[in-house]
C-alpha positions in Angstrom: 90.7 117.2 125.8 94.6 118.2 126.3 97.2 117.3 124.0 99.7 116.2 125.8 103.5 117.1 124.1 105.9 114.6 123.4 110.0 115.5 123.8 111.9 113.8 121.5 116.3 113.9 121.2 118.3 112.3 118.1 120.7 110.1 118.4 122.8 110.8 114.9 122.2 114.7 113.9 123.5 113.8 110.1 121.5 113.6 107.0 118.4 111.8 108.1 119.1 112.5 111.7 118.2 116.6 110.4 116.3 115.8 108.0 113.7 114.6 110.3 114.0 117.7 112.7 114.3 120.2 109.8 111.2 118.7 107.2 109.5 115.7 109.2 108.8 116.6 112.6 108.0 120.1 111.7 104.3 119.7 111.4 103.6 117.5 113.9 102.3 120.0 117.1 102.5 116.9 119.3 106.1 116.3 119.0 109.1 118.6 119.9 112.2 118.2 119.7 114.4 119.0 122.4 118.0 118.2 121.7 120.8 115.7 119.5 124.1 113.7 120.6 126.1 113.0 117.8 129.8 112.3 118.0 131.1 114.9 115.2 131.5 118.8 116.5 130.1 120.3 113.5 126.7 118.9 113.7 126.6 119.7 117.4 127.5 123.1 116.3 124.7 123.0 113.8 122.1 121.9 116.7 123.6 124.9 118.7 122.3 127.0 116.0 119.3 125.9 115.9 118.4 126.5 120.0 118.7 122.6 120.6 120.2 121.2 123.3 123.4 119.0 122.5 124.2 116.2 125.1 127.9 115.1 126.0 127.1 111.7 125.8 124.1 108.7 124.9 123.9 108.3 128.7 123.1 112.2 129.4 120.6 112.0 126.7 119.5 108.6 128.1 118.9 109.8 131.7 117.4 113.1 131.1 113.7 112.1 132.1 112.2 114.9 130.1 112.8 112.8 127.1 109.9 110.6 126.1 110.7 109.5 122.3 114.6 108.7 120.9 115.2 108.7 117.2 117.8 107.0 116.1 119.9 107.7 112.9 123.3 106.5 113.1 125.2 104.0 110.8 123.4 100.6 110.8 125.7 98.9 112.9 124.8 100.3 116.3 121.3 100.6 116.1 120.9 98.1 118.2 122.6 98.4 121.0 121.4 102.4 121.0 117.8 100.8 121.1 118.2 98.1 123.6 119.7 101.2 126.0 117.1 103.7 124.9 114.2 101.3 125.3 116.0 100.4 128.9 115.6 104.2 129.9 111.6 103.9 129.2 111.8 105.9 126.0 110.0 105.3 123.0 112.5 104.6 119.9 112.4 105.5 116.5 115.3 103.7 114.3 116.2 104.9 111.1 116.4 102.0 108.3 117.6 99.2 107.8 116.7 98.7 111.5 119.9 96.6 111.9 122.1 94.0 109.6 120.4 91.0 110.7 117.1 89.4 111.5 118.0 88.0 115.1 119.4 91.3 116.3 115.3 92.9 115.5 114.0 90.3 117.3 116.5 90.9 120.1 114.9 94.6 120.0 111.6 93.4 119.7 112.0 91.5 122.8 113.0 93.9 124.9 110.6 96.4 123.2 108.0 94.4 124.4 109.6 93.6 128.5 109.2 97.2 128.9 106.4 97.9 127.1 107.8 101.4 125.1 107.4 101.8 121.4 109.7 100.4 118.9 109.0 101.3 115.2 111.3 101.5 112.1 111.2 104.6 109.9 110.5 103.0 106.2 109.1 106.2 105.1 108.7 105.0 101.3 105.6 103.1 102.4 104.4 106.8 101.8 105.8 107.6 98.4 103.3 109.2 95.9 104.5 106.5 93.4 104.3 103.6 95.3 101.3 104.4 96.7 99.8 104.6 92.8 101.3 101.1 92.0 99.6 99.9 95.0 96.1 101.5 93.9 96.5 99.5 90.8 97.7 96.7 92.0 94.4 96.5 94.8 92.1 98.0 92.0 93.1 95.6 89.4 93.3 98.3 87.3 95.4 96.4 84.6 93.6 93.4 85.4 95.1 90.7 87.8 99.0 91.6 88.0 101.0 89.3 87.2 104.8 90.6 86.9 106.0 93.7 88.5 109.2 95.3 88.1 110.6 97.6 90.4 113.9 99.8 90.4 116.1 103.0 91.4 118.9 103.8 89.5 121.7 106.4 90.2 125.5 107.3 88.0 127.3 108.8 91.7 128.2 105.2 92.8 127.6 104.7 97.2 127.5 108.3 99.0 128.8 109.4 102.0 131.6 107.0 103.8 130.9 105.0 106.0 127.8 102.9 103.0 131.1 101.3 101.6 132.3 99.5 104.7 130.8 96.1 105.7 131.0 96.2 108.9 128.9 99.0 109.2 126.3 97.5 107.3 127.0 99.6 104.0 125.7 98.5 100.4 122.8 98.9 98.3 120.7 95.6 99.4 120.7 97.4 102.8 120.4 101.3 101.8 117.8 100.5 99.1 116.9 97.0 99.0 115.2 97.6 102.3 112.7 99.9 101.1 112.1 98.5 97.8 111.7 95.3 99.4 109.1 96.7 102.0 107.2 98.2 99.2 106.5 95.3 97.4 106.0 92.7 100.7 103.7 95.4 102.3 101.7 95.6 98.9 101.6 91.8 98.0 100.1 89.9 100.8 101.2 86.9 99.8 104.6 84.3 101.1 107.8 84.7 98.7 108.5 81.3 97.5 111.9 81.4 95.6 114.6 83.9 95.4 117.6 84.6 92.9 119.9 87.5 93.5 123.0 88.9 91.8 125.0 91.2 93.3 127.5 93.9 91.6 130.9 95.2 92.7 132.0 97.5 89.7 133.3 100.1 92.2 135.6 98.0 93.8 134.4 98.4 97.1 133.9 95.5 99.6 129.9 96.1 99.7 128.0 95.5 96.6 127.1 98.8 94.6 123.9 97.4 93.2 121.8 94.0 92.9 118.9 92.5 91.0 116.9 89.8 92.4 113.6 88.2 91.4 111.0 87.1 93.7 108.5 84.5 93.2 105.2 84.7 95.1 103.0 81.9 96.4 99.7 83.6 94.7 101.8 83.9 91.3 103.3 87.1 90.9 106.9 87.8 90.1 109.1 90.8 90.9 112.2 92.0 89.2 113.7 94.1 92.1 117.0 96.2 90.7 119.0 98.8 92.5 122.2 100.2 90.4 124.8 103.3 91.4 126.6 103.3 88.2 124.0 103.6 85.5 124.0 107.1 83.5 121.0 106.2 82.0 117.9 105.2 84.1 115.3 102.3 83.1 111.8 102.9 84.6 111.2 103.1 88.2 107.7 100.9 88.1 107.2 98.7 85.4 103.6 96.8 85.7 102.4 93.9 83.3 98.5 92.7 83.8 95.8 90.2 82.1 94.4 93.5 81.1 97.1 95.9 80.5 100.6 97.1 81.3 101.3 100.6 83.2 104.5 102.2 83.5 105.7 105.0 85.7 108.7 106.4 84.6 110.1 107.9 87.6 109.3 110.2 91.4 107.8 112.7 89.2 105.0 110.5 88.1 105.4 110.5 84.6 103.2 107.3 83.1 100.4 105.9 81.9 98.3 102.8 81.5 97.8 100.8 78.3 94.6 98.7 78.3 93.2 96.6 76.6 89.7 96.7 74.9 88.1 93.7 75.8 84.7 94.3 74.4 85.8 95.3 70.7 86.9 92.4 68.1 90.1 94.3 66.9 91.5 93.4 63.9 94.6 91.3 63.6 98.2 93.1 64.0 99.6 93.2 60.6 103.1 92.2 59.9 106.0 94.6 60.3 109.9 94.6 59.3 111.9 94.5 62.5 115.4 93.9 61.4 116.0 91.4 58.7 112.6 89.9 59.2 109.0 90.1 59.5 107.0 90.0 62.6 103.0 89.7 63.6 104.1 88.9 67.3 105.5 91.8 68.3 103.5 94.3 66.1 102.0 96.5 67.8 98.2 96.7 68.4 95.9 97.8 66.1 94.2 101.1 67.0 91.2 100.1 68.4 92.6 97.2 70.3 94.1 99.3 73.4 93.2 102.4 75.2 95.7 104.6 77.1 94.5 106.1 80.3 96.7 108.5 83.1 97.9 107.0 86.3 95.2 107.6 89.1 95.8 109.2 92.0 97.7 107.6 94.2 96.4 105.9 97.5 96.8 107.8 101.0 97.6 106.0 104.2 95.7 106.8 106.9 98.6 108.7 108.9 102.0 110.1 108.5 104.9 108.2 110.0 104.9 110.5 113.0 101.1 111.3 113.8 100.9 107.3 113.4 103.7 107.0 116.5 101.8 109.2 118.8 98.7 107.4 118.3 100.5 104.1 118.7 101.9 105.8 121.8 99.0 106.8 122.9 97.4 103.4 122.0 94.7 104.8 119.3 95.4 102.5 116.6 98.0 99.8 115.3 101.6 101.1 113.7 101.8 101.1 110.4 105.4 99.8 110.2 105.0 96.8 112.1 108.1 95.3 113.6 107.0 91.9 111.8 106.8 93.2 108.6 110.1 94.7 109.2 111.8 91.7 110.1 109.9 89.7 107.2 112.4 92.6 104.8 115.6 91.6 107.1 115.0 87.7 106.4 114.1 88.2 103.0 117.3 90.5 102.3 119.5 87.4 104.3 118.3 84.9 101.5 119.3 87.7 98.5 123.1 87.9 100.1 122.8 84.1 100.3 121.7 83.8 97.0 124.3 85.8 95.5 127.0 83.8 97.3 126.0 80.3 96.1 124.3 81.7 92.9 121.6 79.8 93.2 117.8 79.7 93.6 116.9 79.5 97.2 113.5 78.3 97.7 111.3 79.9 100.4 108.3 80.0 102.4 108.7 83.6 103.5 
């Protein structure tokens, strides 16, 4: 059978926008990239470099035929009107995240996504993280029992990067630069509607976008979430932070450094005994006798059945389902609508998301 070849032009050559031709697309045999637009002379001097062909404008790119897929990796704010044009020209669009500000402007993509029948699928990529993907293996294997609380964070000391992340109307701030993967994580993990949300936003920096958040999620089956993103903390809490019926795992950060904490359920363990903790005496928060609990490494993590780009060409070619569907995308855009609203009245907003 011949494989057919897929040509595929960015729309943004920064960061992501070579990050995807320089580490991403480079083992994928069915996909080659052919050339970039970007607006900035430098990064069309980079592409030079690198033997790719750099259009004048989004309409050359747009009407060159040879193109079948269009990556997108610009600021948020004109993602979608870049994909309502590129989807227009019959190509297939991949959208860097968050896929735009606000809920209706997806389904406005969506829409016209499906009127012309191309692909449309957003690159959350941290669906594929080796630490998520070992949270979600103990979450679906019960490993600490039935999870009950999960608590979920990045933290950072260099405040927002780059320029254009601290201007609102160019959809900077951390809710939208990593809320929206956090946030896709956990609703991809926990199949389950978010009932309540309470958010808090920070603005330490001074800037007109916030700089960090935490917000906690209720779930319909139970669980709650602690969701925290922070710029301006020089010393990092955990990035996972699990608490079962049957145990508690922690994994401290990318690098998988963890464990679990079980419990023994099939040994009568003798009672904690009383420690000084300050100016008083505790049994409650003793710790376990020895024979109570068993620590045990994090397994190895889960693997989804493709990569982000061997998924698209069989979604292209109509071999299987995307694994970023657009409705699971735009479930993350509504929920991250009631965390701003949240913040703003400082309230609880109660949901059937």
């Amino acid at each position: 059978m011949t494989t057919r070849t897929y040509n595929l032009a960015v729309v943004g050559y920064g960061g992501m926008g070579s990050y995807h031709v320089d580490h991403l697309l480079k083992s994928n045999p069915q996909i080659h990239v052919k050339g970039i637009f970007d607006i900035k002379q430098e990064r069309n001097d980079v592409a030079l470099s690198k033997v790719l062909q750099v259009y004048e404008c989004l309409d050359a790119l747009l009407s060159d035929k040879s193109i079948h897929i269009v990556l997108i990796a610009t600021p948020n704010d004109v993602h979608k009107e870049i994909a309502i044009k590129a989807l227009k020209a019959h190509k297939h669009v991949v959208c860097e995240k968050p896929v735009t500000i606000y809920a209706r402007d997806l389904e406005e993509i969506m829409t016209v996504a499906e009127e012309t029948g191309q692909v449309f699928m957003v690159h959350q990529n941290r669906r594929w993280d080796e630490d998520f993907l070992t949270v979600k293996k103990i979450y679906n294997e019960k490993m600490t029992g039935e999870i009950f609380h999960i608590e979920s964070r990045v933290h950072g000391a260099n405040g927002i990067p780059g320029d254009w992340r601290h201007l609102k109307k160019n959809g900077g701030g951390m809710v939208l630069d990593w809320g929206v993967h956090l946030l896709d994580q956990l609703l991809f993990m926990i199949h389950s509607p978010v009932t309540s949300v309470y958010a808090n936003l920070s603005y330490v920096l001074g800037d007109e976008v916030d700089d960090g958040f935490q917000t906690y999620l209720t779930f319909a089956n139970g669980i709650t979430a602690l969701v925290e993103v922070g710029t301006t903390n020089f010393i990092s809490l955990p990035r996972w932070y699990l608490k079962g019926t049957e145990g508690t795992a922690i994994i401290e950060d990318w690098g998988l450094n963890g464990k679990i904490v079980k419990q023994n359920k099939d040994i009568i363990a003798s009672a904690p005994k009383p420690i000084k903790a300050g100016q008083g005496l505790t049994k409650t928060m003793a710790p376990p006798s020895e024979e109570a609990t068993t620590m045990v490494n994090l397994p190895a993590a889960s693997v989804l059945s493709q990569d982000f780009y061997d998924n698209l060409v069989s979604v292209i070619e109509g071999r299987t389902e995307a694994i970023v569907k657009n409705h699971e995308v735009l479930r993350v855009l509504k929920l991250m609508e009631i965390i701003f609203e949240s913040a703003e009245k400082n309230e609880v907003v109660k949901t059937s998301l």
